[in-house]
C-alpha positions in Angstrom: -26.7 28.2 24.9 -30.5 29.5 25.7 -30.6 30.9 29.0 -33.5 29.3 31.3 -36.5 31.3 32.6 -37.5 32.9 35.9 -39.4 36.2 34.7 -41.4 36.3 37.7 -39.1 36.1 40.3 -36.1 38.6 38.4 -39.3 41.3 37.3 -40.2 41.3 41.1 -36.3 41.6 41.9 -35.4 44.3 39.8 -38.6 46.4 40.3 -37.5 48.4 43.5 -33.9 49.0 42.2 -34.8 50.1 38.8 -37.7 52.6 40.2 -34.4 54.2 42.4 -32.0 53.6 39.1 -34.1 55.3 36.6 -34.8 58.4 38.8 -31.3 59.9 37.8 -32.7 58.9 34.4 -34.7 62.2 33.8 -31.9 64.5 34.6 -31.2 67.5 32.4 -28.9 66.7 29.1 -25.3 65.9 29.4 -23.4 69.1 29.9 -20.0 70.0 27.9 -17.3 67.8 29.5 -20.1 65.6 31.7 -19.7 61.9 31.1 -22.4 59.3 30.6 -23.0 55.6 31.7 -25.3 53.7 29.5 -25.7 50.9 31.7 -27.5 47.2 29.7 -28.5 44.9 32.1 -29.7 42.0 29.7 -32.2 39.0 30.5 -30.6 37.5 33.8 -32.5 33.7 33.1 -32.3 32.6 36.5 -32.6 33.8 40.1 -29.1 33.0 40.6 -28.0 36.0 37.7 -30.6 38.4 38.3 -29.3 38.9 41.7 -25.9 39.4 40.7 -26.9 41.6 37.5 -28.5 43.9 39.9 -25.5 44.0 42.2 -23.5 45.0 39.5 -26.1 47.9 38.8 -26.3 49.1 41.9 -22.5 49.8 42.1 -22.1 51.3 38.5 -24.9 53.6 40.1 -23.1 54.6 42.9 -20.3 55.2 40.7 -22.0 57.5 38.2 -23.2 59.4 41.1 -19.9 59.7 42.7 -18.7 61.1 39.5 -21.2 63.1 38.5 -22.8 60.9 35.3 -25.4 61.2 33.5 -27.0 57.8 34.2 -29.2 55.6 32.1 -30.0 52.1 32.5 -31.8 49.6 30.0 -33.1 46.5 31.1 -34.8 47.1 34.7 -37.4 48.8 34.0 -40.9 47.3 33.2 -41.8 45.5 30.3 -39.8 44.9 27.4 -42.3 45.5 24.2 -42.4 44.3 20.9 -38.6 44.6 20.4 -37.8 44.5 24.2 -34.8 46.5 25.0 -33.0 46.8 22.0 -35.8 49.6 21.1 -34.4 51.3 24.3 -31.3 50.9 23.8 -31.4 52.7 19.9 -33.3 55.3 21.9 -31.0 56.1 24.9 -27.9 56.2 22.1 -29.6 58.7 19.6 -30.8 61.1 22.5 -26.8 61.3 23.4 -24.5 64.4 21.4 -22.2 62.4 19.1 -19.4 65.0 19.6 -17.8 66.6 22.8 -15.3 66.0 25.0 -17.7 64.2 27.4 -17.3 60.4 27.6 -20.0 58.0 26.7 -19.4 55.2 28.6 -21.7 52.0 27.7 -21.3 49.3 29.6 -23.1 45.5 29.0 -24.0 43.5 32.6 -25.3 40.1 31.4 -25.3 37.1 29.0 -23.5 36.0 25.5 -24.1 33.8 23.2 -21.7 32.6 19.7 -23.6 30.1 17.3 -19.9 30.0 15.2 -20.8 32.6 13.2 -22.7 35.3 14.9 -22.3 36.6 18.5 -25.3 37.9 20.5 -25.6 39.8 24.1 -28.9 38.5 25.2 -31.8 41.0 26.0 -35.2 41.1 27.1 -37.0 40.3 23.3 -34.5 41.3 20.2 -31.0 40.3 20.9 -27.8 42.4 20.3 -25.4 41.9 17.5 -21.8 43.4 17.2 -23.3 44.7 13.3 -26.4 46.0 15.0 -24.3 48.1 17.7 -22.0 48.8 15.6 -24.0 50.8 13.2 -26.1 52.6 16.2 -22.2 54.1 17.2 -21.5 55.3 13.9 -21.9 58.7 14.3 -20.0 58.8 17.1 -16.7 60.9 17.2 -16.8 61.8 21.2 -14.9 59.6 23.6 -15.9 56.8 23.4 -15.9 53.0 25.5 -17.6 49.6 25.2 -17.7 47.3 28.2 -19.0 43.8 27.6 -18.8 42.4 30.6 -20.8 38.6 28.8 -19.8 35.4 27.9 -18.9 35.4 24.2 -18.4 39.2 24.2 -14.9 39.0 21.9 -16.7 39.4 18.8 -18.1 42.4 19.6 -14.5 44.1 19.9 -13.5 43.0 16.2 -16.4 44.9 14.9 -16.6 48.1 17.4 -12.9 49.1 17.4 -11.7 52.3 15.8 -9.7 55.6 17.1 -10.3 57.1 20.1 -12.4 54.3 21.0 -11.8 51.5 24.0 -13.3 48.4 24.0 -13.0 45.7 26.3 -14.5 42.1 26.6 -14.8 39.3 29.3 -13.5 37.0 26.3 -11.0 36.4 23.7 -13.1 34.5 21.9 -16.8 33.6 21.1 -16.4 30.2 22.1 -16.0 31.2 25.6 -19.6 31.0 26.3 -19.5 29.8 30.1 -21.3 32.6 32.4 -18.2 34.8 33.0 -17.5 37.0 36.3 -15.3 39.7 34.8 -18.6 41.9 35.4 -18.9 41.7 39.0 -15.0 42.4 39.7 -14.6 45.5 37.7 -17.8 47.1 38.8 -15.9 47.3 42.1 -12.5 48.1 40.4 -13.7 51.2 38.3 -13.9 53.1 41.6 -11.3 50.8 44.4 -7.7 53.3 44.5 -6.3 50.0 45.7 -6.4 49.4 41.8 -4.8 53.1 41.0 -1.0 51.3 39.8 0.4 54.7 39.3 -1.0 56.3 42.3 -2.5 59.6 41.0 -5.4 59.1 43.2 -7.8 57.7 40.4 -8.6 54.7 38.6 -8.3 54.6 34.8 -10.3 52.2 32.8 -6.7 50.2 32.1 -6.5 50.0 35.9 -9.9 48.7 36.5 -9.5 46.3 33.7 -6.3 44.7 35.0 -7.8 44.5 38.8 -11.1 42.9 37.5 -8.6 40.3 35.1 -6.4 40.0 38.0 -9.2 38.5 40.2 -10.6 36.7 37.6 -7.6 34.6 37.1 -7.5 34.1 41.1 -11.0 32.9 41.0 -10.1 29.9 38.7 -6.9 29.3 40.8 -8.1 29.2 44.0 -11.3 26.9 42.5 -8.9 24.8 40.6 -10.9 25.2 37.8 -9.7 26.0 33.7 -10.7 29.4 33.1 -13.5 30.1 30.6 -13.2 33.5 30.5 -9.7 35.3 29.2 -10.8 39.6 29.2 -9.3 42.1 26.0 -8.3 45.5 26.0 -8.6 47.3 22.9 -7.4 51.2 22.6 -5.3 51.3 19.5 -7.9 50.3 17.0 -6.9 47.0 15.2 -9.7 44.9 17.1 -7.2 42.3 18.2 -7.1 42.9 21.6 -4.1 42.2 24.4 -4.9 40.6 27.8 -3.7 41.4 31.0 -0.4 39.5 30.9 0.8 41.4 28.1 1.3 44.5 30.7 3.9 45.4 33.0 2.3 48.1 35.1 0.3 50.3 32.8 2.1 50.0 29.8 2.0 46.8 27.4 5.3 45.0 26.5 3.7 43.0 23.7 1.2 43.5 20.8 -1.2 41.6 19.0 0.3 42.9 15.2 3.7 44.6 14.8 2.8 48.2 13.4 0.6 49.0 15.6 0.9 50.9 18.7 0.5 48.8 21.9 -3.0 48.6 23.8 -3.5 50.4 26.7 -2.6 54.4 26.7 -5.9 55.6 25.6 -7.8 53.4 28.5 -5.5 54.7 30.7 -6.7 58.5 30.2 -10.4 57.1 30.7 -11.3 58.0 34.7 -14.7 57.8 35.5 -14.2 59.2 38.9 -11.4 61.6 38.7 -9.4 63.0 41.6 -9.6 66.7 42.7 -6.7 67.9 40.3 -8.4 66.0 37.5 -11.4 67.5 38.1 -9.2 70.5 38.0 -8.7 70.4 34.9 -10.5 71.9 31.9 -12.3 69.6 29.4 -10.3 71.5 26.5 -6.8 71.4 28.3 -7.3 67.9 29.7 -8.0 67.1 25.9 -4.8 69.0 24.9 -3.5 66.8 27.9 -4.4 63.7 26.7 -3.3 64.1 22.7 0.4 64.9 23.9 0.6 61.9 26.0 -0.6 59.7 23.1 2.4 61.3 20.8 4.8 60.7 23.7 3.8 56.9 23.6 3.7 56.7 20.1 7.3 59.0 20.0 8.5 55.9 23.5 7.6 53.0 20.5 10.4 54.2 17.9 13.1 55.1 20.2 15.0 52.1 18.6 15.0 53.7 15.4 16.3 57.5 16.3 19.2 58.9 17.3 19.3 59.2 20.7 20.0 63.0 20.3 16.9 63.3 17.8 15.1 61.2 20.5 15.6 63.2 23.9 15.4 66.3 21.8 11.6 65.8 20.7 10.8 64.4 23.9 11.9 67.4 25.8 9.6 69.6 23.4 6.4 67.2 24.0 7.3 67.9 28.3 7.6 71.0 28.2 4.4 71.6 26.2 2.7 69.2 29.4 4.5 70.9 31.6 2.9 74.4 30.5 -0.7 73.3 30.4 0.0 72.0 33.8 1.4 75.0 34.9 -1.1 77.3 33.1 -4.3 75.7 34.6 -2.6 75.4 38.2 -4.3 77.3 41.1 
């Protein structure tokens, strides 16, 4: 559906936060091991939206400060152009290093639409297609996440998964085109410890996404309403997705296609704000880190099929291997 207009009143709303946004916008280039938030706020439509799309910009720059981001946001600032913000948007993405161990992080804060064949995140002029973003990330081989936070968002996963990549989406389908409030609850969950399950003093991507599901599906209860909005994970590439009732904790009991390793362990080693001993932590060895925790998930997912000797015998070599680059990068 076409979202109504109110340019006036959201271009007056928006002007004093994106002036204080987009000052943190002409820092220096992203160091070795710095992460970055490209934040897209698209057209809000009406009053009602624009205020909540710059809530939800505010907090994700609070967040980047508090961790140290480089931050860029697309969609606040003046007027859009010929092609409006998709222009920016190509710009901001080819100015970033496609390799590194630095996170991009790019985040979408606004409005979907699905005409049954084609899904679209609305912007100011030119919208955005899962092809078109698709293409522009290409080149990318450094961590990487996409978090569509709009209605009709699901499409967008089936086209932007891949290794080493996360994805998540308000939806688990296109149809779900109602506005959807996923946004709003995990720009406070990507920095609340009350959402840190495993209590290392941060909050992974995984934990932020369940939270923000979490209160999504409490929303709808307490309303009484059917949900419109069902959120994905994706981490292990196969674009299908699992939702939040498919984890116990921070591991995933079920999977969309046998074969495939379960959702979730890659968003899990995604912290935006990491605590003290993360921080800790060399980019190289928390890399080194991160690779031997993905073999011990994928080593957890054929137990069944080992002997139990065989089993306990390669796990003990992957822990001790943890346990030394603990141990070697310890004060």
């Amino acid at each position: 559906m076409k979202i109504g207009l109110g340019r006036l009143a959201w271009r007056v709303m928006f002007a004093g936060l994106g002036a204080a946004l987009f000052a943190s916008d002409k820092s220096a280039p992203t160091e070795a091991g710095q992460p970055t938030v490209i934040l897209v706020v698209g057209a809000p439509g009406e009053d009602l939206y624009a205020s909540e799309f710059a809530r939800q910009a505010e907090r994700w720059a609070e967040v980047s400060a508090l961790a140290g981001a480089s931050h860029v946001v697309i969609g606040l600032e003046g007027e859009a152009g010929e092609r409006g913000d998709l222009d920016r948007l190509t710009a901001a993405l080819a100015a970033e290093p496609k390799e590194g161990p630095g996170e991009l992080w790019l985040v979408f804060v606004g409005h979907g639409t699905f005409d049954g064949k084609e899904a679209k995140f609305n912007l100011r002029g030119m919208d955005l297609t899962p092809l078109g973003l698709a293409l522009e990330l290409q080149p990318f081989k450094r961590p990487l996440t996409v978090i569509n936070t709009a209605s009709a968002s699901a499409p967008f996963m089936q086209r932007l998964a891949g290794p080493g990549r996360v994805i998540v989406t308000a939806t688990r389908s296109g149809n779900e085109q109602n506005f959807a409030r996923f946004g709003q609850y995990f720009a406070e969950a990507i920095r609340d410890l009350r959402a840190d399950l495993d209590k290392d003093g941060q909050t992974s991507l995984l934990e932020a996404f369940l939270s923000a599901s979490h209160r999504v599906a409490e929303f709808y209860k307490a309303e009484g309403r059917l949900a419109t909005e069902h959120p994905l994970i994706d981490d292990n590439g196969d674009g299908m997705g699992t939702p939040p009732d498919w984890f116990q904790g921070v591991r995933a009991v079920r999977r969309a296609r046998e074969g495939t390793a379960p959702d979730g362990t890659r968003a899990h080693q995604f912290h935006l704000v990491r605590s003290e001993a993360e921080q800790n932590l060399p980019a190289e060895a928390r890399a080194r880190r991160d690779e031997i925790e993905q073999k011990i998930a994928r080593l957890r997912e054929t137990k069944d099929k080992l002997f139990i000797e065989d089993y306990y015998r390669e796990l003990e070599v992957l822990l001790l291997e943890l346990a030394s680059i603990y141990d070697q990068n310890s004060d």
